[in-house]
C-alpha positions as CSV (number, residue, x, y, z in Angstrom):
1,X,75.2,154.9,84.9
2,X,78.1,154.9,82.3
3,X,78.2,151.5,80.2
4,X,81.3,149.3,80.7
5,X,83.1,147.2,78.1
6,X,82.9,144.1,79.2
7,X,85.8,142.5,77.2
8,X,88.2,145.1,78.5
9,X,87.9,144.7,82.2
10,X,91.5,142.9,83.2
11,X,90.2,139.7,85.2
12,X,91.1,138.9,88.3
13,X,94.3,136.4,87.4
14,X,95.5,139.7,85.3
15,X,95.3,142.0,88.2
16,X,96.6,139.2,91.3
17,X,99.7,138.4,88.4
18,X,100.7,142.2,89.0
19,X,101.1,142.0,92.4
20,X,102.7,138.9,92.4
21,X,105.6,140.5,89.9
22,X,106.0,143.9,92.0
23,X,106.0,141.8,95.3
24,X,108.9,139.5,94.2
25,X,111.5,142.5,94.0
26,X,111.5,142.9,97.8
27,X,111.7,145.4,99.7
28,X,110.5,148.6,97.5
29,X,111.2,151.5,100.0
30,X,112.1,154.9,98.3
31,X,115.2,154.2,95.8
32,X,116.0,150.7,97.0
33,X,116.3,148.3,94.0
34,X,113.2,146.7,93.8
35,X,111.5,150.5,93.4
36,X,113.7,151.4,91.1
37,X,112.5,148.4,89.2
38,X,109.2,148.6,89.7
39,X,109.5,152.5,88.3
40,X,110.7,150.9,84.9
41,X,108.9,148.4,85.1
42,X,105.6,150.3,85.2
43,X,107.0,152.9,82.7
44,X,107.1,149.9,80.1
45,X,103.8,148.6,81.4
46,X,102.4,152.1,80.3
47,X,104.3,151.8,77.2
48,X,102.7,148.7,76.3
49,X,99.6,149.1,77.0
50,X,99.3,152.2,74.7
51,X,99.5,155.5,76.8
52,X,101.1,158.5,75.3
53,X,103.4,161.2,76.7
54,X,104.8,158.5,78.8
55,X,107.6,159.7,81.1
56,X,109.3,159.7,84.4
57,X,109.3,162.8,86.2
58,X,111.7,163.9,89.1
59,X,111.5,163.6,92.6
60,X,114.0,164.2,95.5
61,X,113.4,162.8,98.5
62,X,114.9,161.2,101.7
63,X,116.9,157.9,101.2
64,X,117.0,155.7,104.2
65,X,118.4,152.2,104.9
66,X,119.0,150.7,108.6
67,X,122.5,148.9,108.2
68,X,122.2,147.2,112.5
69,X,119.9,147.4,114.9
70,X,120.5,146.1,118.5
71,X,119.1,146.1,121.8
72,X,121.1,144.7,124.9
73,X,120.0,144.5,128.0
74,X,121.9,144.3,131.4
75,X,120.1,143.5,134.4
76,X,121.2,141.9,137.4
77,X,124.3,140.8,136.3
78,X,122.9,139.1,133.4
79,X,122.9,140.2,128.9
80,X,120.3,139.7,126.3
81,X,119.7,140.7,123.2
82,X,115.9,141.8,122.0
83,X,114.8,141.8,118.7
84,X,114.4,145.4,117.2
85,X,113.6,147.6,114.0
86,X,114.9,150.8,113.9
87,X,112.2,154.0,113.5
88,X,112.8,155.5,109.8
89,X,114.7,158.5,109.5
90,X,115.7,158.5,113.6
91,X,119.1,159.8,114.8
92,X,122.2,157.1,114.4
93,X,124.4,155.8,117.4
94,X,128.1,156.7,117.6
95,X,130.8,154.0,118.2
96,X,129.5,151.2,120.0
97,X,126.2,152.5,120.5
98,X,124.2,154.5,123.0
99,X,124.4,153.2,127.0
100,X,122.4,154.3,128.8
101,X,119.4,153.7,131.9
102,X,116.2,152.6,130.2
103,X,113.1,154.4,132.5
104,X,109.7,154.1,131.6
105,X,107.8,156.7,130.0
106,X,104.4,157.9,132.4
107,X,102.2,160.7,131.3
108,X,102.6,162.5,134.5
109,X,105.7,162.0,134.5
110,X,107.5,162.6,131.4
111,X,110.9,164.2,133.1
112,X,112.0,161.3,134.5
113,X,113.3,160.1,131.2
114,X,115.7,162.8,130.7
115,X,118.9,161.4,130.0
116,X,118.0,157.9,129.4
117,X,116.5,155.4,127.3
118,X,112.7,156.0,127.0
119,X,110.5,152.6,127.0
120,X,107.3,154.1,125.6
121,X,104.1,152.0,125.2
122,X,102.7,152.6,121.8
123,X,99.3,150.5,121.1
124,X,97.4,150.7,117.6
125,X,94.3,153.0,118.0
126,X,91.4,150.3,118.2
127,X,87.4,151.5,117.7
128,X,84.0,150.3,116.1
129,X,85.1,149.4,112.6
130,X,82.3,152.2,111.3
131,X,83.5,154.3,113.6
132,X,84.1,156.8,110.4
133,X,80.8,157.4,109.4
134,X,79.8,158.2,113.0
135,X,82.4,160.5,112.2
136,X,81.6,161.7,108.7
137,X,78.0,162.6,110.4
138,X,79.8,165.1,112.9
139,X,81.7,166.8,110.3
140,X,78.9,167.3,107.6
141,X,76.2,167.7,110.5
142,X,74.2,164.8,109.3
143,X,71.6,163.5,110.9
144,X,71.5,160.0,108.9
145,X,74.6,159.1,107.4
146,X,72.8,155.6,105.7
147,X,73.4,156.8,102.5
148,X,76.8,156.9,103.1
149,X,77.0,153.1,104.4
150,X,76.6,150.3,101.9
151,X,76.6,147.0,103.8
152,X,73.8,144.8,103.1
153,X,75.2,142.2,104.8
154,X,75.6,144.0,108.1
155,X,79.1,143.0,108.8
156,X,80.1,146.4,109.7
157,X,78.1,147.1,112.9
158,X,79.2,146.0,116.3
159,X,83.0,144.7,114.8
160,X,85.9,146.3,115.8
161,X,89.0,147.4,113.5
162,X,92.1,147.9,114.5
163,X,94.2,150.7,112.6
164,X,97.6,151.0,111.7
165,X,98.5,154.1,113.1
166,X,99.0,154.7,117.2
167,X,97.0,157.7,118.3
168,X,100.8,159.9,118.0
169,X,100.7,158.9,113.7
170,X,104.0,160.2,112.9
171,X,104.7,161.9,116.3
172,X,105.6,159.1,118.3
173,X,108.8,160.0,119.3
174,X,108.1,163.4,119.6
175,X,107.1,163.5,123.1
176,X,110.3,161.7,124.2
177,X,112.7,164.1,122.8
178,X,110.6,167.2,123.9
179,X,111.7,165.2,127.5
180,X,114.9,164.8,127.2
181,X,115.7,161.3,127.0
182,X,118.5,160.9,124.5
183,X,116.8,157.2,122.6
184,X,113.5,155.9,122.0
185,X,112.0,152.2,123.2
186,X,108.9,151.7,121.4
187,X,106.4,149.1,122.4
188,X,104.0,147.6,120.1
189,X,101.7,146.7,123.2
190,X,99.3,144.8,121.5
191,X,100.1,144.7,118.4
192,X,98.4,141.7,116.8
193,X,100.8,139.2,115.8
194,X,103.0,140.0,118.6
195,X,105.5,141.8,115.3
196,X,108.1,144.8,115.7
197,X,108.5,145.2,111.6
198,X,106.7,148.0,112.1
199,X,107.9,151.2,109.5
200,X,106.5,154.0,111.0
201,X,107.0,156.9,111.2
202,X,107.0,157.1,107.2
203,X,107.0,161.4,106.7
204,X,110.7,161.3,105.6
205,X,111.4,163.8,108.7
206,X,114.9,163.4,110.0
207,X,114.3,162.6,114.7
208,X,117.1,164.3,116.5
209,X,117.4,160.8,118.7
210,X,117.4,156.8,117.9
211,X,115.1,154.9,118.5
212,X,114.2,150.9,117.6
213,X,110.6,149.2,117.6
214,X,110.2,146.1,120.1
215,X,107.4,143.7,120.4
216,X,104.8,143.4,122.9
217,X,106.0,140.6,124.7
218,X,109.3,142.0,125.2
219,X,108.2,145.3,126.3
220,X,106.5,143.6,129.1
221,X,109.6,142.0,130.0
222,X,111.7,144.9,130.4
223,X,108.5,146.8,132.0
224,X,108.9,144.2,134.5
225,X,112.4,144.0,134.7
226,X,112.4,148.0,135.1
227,X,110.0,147.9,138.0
228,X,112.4,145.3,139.7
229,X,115.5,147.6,139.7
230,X,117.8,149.7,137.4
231,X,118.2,148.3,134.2
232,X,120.9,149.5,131.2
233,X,120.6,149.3,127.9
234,X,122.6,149.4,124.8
235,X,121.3,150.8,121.7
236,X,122.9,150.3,118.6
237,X,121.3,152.1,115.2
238,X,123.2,152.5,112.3
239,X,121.7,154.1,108.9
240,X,122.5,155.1,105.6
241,X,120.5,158.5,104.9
242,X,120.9,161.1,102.1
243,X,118.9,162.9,99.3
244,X,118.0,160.9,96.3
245,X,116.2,161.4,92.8
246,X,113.0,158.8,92.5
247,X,111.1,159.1,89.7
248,X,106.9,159.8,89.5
249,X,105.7,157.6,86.4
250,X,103.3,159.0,84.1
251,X,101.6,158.4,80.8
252,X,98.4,160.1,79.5
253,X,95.2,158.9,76.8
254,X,93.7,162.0,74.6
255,X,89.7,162.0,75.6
256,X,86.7,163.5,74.4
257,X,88.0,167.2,76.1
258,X,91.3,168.2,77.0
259,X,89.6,168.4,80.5
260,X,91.4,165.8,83.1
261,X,90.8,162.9,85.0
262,X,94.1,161.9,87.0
263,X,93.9,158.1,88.2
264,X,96.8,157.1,90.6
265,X,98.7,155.2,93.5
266,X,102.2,155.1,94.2
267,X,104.7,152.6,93.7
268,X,106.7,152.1,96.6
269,X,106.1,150.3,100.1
270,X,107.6,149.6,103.2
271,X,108.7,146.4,102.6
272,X,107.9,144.1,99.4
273,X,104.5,145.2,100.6
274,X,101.9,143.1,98.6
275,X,98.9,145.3,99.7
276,X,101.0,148.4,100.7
277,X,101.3,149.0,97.8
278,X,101.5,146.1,95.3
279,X,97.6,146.5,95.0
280,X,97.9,150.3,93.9
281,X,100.1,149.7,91.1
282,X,97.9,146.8,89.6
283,X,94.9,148.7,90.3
284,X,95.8,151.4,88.4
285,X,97.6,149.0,85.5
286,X,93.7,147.4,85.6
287,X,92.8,151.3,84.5
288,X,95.7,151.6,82.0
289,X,94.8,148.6,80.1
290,X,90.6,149.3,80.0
291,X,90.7,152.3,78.8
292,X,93.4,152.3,76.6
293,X,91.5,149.9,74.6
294,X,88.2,152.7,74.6
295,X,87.8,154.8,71.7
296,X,89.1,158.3,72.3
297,X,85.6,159.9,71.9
298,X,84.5,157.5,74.6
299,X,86.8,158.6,77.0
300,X,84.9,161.2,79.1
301,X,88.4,163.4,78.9
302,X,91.7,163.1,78.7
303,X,93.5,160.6,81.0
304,X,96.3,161.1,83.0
305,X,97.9,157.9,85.1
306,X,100.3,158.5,87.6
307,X,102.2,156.4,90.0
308,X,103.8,158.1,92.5
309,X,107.5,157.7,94.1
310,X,107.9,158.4,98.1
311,X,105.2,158.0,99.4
312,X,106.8,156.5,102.1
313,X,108.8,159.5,102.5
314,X,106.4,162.2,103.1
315,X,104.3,161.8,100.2
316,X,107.0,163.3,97.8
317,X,105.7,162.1,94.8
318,X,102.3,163.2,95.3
319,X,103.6,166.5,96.3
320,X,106.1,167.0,93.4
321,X,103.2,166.3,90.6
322,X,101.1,168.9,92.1
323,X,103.8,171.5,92.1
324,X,105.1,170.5,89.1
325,X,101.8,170.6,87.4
326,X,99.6,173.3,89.7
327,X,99.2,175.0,86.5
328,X,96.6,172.1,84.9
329,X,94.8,171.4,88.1
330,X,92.3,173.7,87.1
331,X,91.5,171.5,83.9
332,X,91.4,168.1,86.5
333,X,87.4,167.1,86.7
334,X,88.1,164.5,88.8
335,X,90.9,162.8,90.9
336,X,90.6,159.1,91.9
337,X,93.2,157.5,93.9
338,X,93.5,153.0,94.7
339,X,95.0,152.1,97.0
340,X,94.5,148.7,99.7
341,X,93.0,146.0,98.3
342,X,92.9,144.0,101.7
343,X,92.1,141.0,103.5
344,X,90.8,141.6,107.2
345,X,93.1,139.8,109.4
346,X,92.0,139.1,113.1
347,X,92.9,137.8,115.8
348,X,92.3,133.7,116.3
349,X,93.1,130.8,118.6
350,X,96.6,132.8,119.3
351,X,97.0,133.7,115.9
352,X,96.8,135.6,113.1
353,X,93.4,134.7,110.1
354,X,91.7,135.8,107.6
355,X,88.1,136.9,108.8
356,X,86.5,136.4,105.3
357,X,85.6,139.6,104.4
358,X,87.4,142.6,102.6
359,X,88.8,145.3,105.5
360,X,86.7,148.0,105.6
361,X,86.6,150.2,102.6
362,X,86.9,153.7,102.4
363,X,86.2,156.3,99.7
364,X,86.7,159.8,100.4
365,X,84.7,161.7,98.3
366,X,84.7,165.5,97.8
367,X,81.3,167.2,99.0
368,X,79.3,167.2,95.5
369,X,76.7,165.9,95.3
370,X,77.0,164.8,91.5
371,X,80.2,163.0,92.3
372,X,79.1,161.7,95.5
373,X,76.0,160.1,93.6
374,X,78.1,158.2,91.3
375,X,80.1,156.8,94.0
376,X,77.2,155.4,95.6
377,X,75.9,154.0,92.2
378,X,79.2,152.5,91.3
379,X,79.7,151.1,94.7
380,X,75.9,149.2,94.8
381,X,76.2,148.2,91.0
382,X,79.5,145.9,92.0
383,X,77.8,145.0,95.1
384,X,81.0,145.8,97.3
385,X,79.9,145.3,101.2
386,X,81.5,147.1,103.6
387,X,81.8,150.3,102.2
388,X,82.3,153.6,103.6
389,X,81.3,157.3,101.3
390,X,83.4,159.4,103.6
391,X,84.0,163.5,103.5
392,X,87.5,164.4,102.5
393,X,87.9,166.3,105.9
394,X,86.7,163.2,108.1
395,X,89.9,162.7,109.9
396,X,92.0,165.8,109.2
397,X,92.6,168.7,106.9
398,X,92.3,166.1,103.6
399,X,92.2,162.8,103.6
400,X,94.9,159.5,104.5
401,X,95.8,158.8,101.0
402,X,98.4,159.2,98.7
403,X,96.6,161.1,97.4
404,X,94.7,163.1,99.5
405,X,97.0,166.7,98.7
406,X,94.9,166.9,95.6
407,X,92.1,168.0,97.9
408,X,94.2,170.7,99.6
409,X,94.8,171.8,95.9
410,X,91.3,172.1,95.5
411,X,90.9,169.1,92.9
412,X,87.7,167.2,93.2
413,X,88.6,163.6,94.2
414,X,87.5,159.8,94.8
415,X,90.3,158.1,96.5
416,X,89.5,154.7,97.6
417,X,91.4,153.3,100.8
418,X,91.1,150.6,103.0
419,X,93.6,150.3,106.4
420,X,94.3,147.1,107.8
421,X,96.6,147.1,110.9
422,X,99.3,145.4,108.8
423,X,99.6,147.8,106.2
424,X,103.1,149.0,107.3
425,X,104.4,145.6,108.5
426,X,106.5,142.6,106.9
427,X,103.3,140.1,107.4
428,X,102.2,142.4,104.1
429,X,102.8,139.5,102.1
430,X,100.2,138.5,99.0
431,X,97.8,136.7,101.4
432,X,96.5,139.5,102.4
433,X,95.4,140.4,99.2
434,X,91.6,140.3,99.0
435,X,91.3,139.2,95.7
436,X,87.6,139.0,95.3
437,X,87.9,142.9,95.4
438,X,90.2,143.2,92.4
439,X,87.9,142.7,90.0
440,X,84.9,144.6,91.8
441,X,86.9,147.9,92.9
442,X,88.1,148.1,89.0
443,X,84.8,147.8,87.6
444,X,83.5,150.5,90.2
445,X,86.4,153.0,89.3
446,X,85.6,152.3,85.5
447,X,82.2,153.3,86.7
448,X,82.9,156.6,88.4
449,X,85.2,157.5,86.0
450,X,83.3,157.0,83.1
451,X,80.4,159.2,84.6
452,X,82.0,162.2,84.6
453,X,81.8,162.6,80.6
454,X,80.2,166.0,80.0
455,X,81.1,167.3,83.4
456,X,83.1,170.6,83.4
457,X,86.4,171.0,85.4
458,X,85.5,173.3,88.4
459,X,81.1,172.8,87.6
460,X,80.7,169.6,89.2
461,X,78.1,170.8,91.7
């Protein structure tokens, strides 16, 4: 196991006072202000803490800002207004907005809504909160998958998780418009915290109708207020959308080869996002300032930091770098990816709490078994509970990070993850920081990282 500098390991206060800087902007969505201030802002950060070849590189992407969202709602001679977020990227309304019948959406009944308003339950997928190691065992064909669990305090089994994504991801409007109806009535039906802040979906894909998130509570209401008769609706959604240039942010340490280990995040969030992804950028900033302060020779190769733009539009950055630099991806030994340091928030008294524990942590972890060794090392040496040593593959053709196209390019990686169900919601405020895990998850990526000295790019295995 490599050796780690003690003295150069950012503490905790260090890593927290990050976060606390990016999450003050605001609202860091793809070329709104506060990104475009925390893009210089980690440009000098990499500036100062020594990198070379610092630069900001290109990105065009989708620009999107909700200007008013309404709902009104007319039945039996009565008007109210329900609070409502507009969907990212759906279609604007015209005029005065879009009237129309609202009908409810049924499975077995999906024409009913053409022409109308859809009102479309959409609940958070819920499931054993090691659900992915059952899982990882069914797409490696293990038997055991033990090895890949490491949670001595047994905090995993027989708790539940609740995810941030429905079971539709980014498709939730898509069944709706394949209909017919001509807007989109999403319910957060059990949604904990009763919230419709909800920015989703984030793939930067342009939905030929609008359509606005409502709460829980107040999709029962008009699920009741349907069943009692015809009810009309008024949506109102007005946007600004267009093509913009955000910037990827990237500085590089020479190593002892001109080999390649990329570590990254991104830099922009859904709103001023303190784990989503206000944790990422000081993550990676923890990496920046240890091993800038390591003799080049001790560096197992050279280092390349990156902090990508859009991921909240499609992934753009991530995308971009790989195009931009597909010809060096043979050099890369290893790709590690932070992102999530979170709190596990559940459900209490008819509110929202912190459990006490870290949310379940994930680290996808290419199928070699070098790599997947020093994972498991690093992870027991910083004693962090509650992780999970997943396959790349385990939920999809790579896996549900920013930086999961790497694998698709055939780069080794270690991207570490965690998904709490308020990952893409305002309540992503700096309390949900886990900040026991700061420390810990930098000292294990120090770990991995430094572990891979004297492996060969592409002779891992």
């Amino acid at each position: 196991m490599s050796t780690i500098q003690e003295a150069f390991v950012p503490d905790e206060r260090t890593i927290f006072g990050w976060i606390e800087t990016v999450f003050a902007r605001g609202v860091r969505r793809p070329g709104y202000p506060a990104d475009r201030w925390t893009e210089n802002f980690c440009l000098e950060q990499f500036r100062q803490l020594g990198l070379e070849n610092v630069r900001l590189e290109p990105v065009r992407l989708p620009y999107w800002e909700p200007l008013e969202s309404a709902l009104i709602v007319r039945a039996d001679g009565r008007e109210s207004r329900i609070p409502c977020f507009a969907l990212p990227h759906s279609a604007t309304t015209d005029g005065d907005g879009l009237d129309a019948a609202l009908v409810q959406w049924r499975d077995d009944t999906p024409g009913a809504v053409k022409g109308a308003l859809a009102l479309v339950d959409v609940p958070l997928m819920r499931g054993p909160a090691d659900l992915a190691l059952m899982l990882a065992g069914a797409v490696t064909r293990e038997t055991d998958t033990n090895w890949r669990r490491y949670d001595p305090g047994g905090t995993l089994a027989g708790s539940s998780q609740v995810l941030p994504f429905s079971s539709h991801l980014m498709a939730v409007m898509d069944a709706s418009i394949a209909a017919g109806a001509i807007g989109f009535i999403g319910v957060l039906s059990d949604y904990p915290g009763d919230s419709h802040l909800y920015y989703v979906p984030y793939d930067g894909v342009s939905r030929a109708i609008p359509g606005v998130w409502i709460s829980g509570t107040d999709g029962a209401r008009l699920r009741r207020m349907c069943d009692a008769g015809r009810v009309q609706v008024t949506l109102v959604s007005r946007a600004i959308r267009h093509d913009i240039t955000s910037y990827n942010v990237v500085g590089e340490l020479p190593g002892a080869d001109d080999d390649r280990v990329i570590v990254g995040s991104h830099h922009d969030g859904p709103w001023a996002s303190a784990v989503e992804d206000g944790s990422g950028v000081a993550m990676v900033l923890a990496q920046v300032s240890y091993w800038s302060r390591i003799a080049p020779a001790d560096r197992p190769h050279r280092m390349v930091f990156l902090l990508n733009a859009g991921h909240m539009a499609g992934g753009a950055g991530v995308h971009a770098f790989i195009e931009r630099h597909k010809a060096e991806l043979a050099r890369v030994v290893l790709e590690v990816h932070l992102e999530h340091a979170a709190a596990e928030i559940v459900e209490r008294d008819g509110g929202l709490a912190p459990s006490g524990h870290p949310e379940p942590r994930w680290w996808f972890t290419s199928r070699l078994a070098p790599v997947e060794a020093i994972v498991r090392e690093a992870i027991v040496a910083e004693h962090l509970e509650r992780s999970m040593i997943l396959p790349p593959e385990v939920f999809g053709p790579s896996p549900t990070t920013d930086g999961g196209p790497f694998h698709l390019a055939g780069v080794p990686l270690v991207n570490f993850l965690t998904a709490p169900f308020y990952l893409f919601d305002a309540i992503d405020t700096l309390d949900k920081i886990h900040r026991p895990s700061l420390v810990p998850v930098t000292r294990a990526a120090i770990r991995i990282i430094g572990a891979t000295h004297g492996m060969l790019a592409g002779r891992q295995g």
